[in-house]
N, C-alpha and C positions, 0 to 999 in steps of 0.2 A: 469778686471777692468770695463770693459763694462757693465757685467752683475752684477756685482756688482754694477753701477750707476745704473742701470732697477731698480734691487730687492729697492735700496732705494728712489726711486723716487716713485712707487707703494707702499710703507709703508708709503708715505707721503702723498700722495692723498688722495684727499678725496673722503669717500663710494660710492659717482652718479658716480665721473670717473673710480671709480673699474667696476660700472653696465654696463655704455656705452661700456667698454673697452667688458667686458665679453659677451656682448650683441651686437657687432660687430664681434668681433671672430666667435662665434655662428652662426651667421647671415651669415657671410663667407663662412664658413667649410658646411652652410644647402649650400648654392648658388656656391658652386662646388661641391657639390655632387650631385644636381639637375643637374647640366651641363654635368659633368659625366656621369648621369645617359641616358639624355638627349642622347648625342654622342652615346652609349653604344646601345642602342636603335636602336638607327637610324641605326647603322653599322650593326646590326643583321638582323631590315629589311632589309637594303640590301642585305646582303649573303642570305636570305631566297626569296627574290627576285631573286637575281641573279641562285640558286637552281630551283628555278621555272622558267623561262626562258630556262638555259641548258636541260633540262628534257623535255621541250617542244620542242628545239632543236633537241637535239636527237630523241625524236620520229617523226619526221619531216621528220630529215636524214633517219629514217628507212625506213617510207615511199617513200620518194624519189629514196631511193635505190631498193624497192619493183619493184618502177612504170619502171625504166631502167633495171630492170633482166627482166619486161615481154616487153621491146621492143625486148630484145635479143630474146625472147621467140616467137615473135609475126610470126613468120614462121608459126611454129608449133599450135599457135592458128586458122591463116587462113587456114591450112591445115583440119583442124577439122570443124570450122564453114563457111565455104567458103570464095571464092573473094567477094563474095557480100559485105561482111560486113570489108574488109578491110579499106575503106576509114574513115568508121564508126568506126572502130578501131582506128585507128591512131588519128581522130581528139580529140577522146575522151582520149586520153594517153597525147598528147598535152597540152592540156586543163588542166588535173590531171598535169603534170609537171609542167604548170607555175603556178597555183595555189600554189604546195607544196612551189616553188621558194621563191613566195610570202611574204607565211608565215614565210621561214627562214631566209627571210630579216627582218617583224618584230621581229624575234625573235634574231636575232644574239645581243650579249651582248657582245664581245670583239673586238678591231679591228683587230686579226688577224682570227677567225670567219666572219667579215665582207670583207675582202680582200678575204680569201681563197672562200665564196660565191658568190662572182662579177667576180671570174673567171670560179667556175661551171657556173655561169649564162650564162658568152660569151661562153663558152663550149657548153651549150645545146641547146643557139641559134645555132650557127652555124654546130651542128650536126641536126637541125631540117630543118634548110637551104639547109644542103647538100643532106639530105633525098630527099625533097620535089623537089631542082631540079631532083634528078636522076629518081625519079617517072614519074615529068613531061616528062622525056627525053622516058618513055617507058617500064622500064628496070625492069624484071618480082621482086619478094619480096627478092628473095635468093640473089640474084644479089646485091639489095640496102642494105642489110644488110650487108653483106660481105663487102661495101665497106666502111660502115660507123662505121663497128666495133671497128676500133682503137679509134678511137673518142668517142664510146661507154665506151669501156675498162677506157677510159685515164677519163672520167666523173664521174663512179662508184668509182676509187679511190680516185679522190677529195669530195664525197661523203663521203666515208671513214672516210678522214681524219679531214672534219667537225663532223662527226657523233662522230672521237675521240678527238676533243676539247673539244664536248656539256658535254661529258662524264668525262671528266677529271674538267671541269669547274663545272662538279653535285658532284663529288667528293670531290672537295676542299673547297666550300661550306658549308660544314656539318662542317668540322674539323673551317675552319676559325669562325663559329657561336661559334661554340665548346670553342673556344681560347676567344672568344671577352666574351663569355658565364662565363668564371674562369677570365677571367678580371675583367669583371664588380663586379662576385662576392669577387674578391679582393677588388678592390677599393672601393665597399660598406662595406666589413668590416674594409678596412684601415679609410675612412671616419666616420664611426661611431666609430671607436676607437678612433678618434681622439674630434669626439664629447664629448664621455663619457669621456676623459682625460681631456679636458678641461673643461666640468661639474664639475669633480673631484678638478679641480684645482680650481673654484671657489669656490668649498666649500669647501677646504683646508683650502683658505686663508680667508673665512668667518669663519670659526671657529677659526683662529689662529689672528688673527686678529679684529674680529668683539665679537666674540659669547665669547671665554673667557675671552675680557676685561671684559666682559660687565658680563660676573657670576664674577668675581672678584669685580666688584663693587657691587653685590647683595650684595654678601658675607660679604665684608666690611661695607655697609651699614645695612647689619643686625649685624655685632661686633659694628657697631659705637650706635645700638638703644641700647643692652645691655650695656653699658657704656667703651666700649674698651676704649683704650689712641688713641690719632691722628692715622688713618687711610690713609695711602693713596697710592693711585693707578701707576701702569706703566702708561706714558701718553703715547702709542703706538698705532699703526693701523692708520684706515684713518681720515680725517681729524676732521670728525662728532666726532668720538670715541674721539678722544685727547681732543678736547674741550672740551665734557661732564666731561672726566678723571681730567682736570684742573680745573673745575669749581668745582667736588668734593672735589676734595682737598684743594682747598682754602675754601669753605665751613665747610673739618671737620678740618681746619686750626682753621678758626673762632670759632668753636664749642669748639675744647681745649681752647684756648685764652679764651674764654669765662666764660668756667669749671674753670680755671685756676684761675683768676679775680674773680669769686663767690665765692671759698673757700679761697682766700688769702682773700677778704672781710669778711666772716665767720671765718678764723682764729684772722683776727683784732678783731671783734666783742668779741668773745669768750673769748681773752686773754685778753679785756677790762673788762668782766664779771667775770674774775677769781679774780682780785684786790679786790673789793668791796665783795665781798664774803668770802673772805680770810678776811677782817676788820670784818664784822662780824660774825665770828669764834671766830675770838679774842674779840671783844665787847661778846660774850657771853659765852667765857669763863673766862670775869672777873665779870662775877654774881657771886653772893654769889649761892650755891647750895644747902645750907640746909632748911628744911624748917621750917617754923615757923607757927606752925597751918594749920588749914585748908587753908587757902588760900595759904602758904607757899607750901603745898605739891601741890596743885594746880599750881601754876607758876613752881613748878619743873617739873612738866608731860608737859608743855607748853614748857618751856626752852629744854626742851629734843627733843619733838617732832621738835621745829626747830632746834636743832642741827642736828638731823636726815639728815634733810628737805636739811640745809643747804649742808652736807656733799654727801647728793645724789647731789645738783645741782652742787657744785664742781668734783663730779665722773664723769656729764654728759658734764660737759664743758672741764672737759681734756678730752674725750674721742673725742668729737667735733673738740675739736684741734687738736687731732692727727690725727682724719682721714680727716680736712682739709689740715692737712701737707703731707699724706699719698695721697689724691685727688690729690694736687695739684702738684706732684712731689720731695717736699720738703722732702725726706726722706733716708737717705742710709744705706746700709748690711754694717754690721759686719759677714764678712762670716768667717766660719770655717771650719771642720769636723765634722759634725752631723749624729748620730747615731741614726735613727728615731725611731727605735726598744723602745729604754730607751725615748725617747723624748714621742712618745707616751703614753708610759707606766706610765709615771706623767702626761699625761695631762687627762690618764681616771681614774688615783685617784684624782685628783683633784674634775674632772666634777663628779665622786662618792659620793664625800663630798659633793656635795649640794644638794642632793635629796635621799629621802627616796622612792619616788614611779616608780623608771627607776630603770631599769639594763643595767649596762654597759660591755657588750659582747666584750672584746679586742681578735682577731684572728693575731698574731705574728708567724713569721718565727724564725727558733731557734738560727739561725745566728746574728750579727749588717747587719744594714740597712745604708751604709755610702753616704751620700750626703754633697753638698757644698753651705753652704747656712746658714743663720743668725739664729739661735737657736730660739731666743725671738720672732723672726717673724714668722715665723714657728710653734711655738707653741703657737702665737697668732693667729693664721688663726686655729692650730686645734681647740683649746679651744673655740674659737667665735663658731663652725661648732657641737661642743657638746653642747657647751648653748644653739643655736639654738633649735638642737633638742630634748632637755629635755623642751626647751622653748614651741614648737609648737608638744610634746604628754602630755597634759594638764591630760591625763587617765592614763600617767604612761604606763612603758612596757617596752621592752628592744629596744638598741641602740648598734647597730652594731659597733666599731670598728676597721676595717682593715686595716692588713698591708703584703703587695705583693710587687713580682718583676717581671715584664714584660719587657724582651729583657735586653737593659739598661735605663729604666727607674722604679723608686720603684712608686710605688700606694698608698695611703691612701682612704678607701673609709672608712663614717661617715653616717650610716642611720638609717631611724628611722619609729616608724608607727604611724604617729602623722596625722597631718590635713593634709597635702600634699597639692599640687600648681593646677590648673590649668592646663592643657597643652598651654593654648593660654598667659598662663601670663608665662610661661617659657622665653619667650626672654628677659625679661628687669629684671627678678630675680638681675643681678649686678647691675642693675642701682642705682647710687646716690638717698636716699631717699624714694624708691620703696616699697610696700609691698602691700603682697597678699592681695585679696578680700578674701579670705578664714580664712584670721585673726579678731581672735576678736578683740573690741574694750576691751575687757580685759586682751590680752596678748600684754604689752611695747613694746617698740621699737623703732627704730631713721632711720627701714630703711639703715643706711649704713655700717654695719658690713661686709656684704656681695662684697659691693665695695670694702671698704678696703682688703680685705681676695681677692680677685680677684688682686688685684696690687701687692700684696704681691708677688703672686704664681707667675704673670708675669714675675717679677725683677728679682726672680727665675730663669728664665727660662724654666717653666712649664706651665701647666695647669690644669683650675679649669671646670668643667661641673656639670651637674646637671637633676638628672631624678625624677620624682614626678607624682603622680594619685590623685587626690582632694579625701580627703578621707582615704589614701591608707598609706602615708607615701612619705618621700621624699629620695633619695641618693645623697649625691656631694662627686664627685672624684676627687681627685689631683693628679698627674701626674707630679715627678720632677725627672729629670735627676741623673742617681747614678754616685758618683765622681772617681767611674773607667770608666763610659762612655764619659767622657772629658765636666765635667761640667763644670758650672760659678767658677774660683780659687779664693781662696781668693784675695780679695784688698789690 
């Protein structure tokens, strides 16, 4: 539950306290790893301090131990170089003893090294003491030796056994760097792991959070400029994002309402326009139509040509109406079972019957093609998609056809090698109204066949695309669900 309030508390904030938060962590994990690092350091100098210390130790003790074998010795040196030089022996042996002393005071590094050498120390005093009285007393070399040997013997040992602390303490040294040495290099990799995890994890949640709302709304905002229906967005992630997501959407709120509003305006208009058209139809179909001379046959070419005239603006304004009812939502499937195979197959005699200079190339599977979905709509989106492009190859040629199955959806692709699109006016191709800079002002049009035929395929549950080279020729493919792969059922 706990972690469960975190994760929703951090999906609710907003983007700066995701940064702070990430940017504290970070900050952290550097400023103990620096301390780490720091400690880690420091203990190595010391064990490599304290290495250098015993080792100077020891060699100390060695000497030390040297300078008390040649007291034991020191007979047999004055035997060789004479009594003269006895006294000049001894002080200078003195001398070298409490110097070595000295130095393994500064160097003692633990306190049982410093204990065990304050007791050689009173040792070697009081063997220099007992020397120096029995000399004073007379007493030839053999003599003072002999009596000071134990004292000797019992010094060398304690020698010894500093000399095997220095040693054991040079020993341990190496291994405890050793230890501190795979520590540290632990902790530096724990620590850096823990960096890169938490990098990770900010950019986790910047893309899950940040980076896909936000392609999401590209994405929508580029179906909203082609004319999609109402788009709109997850309001998710931090605070920044949810606001933007909200203001979108009320935005492509306003924009449908708006569409919505235009064409139910435009369906008034038009269906105002059908009455008085429709009157005169009938006012001129109660002329007389025969003529009476010349001017008779005269007012018949006239009466004709507005009959014409008439019946094309009647075609344009029902056609206006329907695809303002079609814009505007106002429209519903009669769905059934549709056999696109045959549904095709009339709609490219049909579009064959009105031109002499295209070929229409139908490519069919040998099977039915069965989907669920409204006939008459259906074969209003093809038949618009072949008029098209008998419309826009003004030279004549042929026009592709097709009919496929991919997975469980069936295909229809309608192409053609006419004038073709733009690449940059590709995205608004469905928009209400729209038409290419590559059309002439000789070839009609209203513009919205194309929208229509896109809400169609929508309602569907398909989709409409469209590929073109200025120049080249264009292709739109449709894409509707086959009614074994659990299409739209009938209503």
């Amino acid at each position: 539950m706990a972690a469960a309030g975190r994760s929703g508390r951090l999906r609710g904030g907003s983007l700066r306290a995701w940064l702070r938060l990430a940017s504290a962590c970070l900050v952290l994990l550097a400023l103990m790893l620096s301390v780490l690092l720091f400690a880690v350091t420091s203990w190595m100098e010391g064990s490599v301090v304290s290495m250098a210390v015993a080792l100077e130790g020891d060699r100390i003790a060695g000497e030390l131990q040297a300078e008390l074998l040649n007291e034991i010795r020191l007979a047999d040196i004055v035997a060789v170089l004479g009594s003269d030089s006895h006294a000049a022996l001894l002080e200078e042996s003195r001398l070298r003893i409490g110097r070595l002393l000295t130095e393994a005071r500064r160097h003692a590094g633990t306190v049982p090294e410093a204990e065990l050498l304050g007791l050689i120390e009173r040792q070697a005093a009081a063997y220099l003491r007992e020397r120096d009285e029995l000399e004073s007393r007379g007493a030839d070399l053999s003599a003072v030796l002999s009596a000071v040997a134990p004292e000797l013997e019992s010094i060398l040992g304690r020698v010894e056994e500093f000399q095997t602390l220095n040693a054991e303490q040079a020993t341990r040294a190496p291994r405890q760097a050793a230890r501190l040495n795979r520590a540290a290099n632990a902790a530096s990799v724990v620590s850096f792991g823990l960096m890169a995890l938490s990098l990770l994890a900010v950019v986790s949640l910047a893309v899950r959070h940040v980076e896909r709302p936000l392609r999401s709304m590209v994405l929508s905002i580029g179906n909203l400029k082609s004319g999609a229906d109402e788009e709109r967005i997850a309001e998710r992630g931090p605070l920044e994002v949810r606001q933007l997501a909200r203001a979108f959407n009320e935005l492509s709120a306003a924009l449908r309402k708006e569409k919505q509003n235009h064409f139910t305006v435009l369906a008034g208009v038009v269906h105002d326009l059908k009455n008085p058209l429709a009157g005169l139809q009938m006012l001129l179909a109660s002329l007389p139509r025969e003529p009476e001379g010349a001017r008779g046959e005269a007012a018949r070419r006239v009466l004709s040509l507005v009959d014409g005239q008439i019946r094309q603006m009647q075609s344009m304004t029902s056609d206006l109406l329907e695809t303002a009812r079609v814009e505007a939502g106002r429209f519903e499937l009669k769905r059934s079972e549709v056999d696109l195979r045959s549904l095709l197959s009339d709609a490219a005699a049909v579009a064959s019957a009105t031109t002499t200079r295209h070929r229409i190339e139908p490519s069919f599977p040998q099977g039915p093609v069965v989907v669920h979905g409204d006939a008459r709509r259906i074969s209003q989106v093809v038949g618009n998609l072949l008029h098209n492009a008998i419309k826009y190859s003004p030279r004549g040629g042929p026009v592709r056809l097709e009919l496929r199955t991919e997975g469980r959806s069936a295909v229809v692709t309608v192409a053609d090698a006419g004038v073709g699109i733009k690449q940059e006016e590709l995205p608004f191709l469905f928009t209400p109204f729209w038409r290419s800079s590559a059309v002439g002002a000789d070839i009609a049009g209203t513009g919205l066949g194309l929208s229509v035929a896109r809400r169609i395929v929508l309602a569907h549950g398909g989709t409409i695309e469209a590929e073109s080279r200025e120049g080249e020729g264009s292709a739109f493919r449709i894409v509707l669900p086959l009614a074994a792969a659990g299409g739209p059922r009938p209503g």
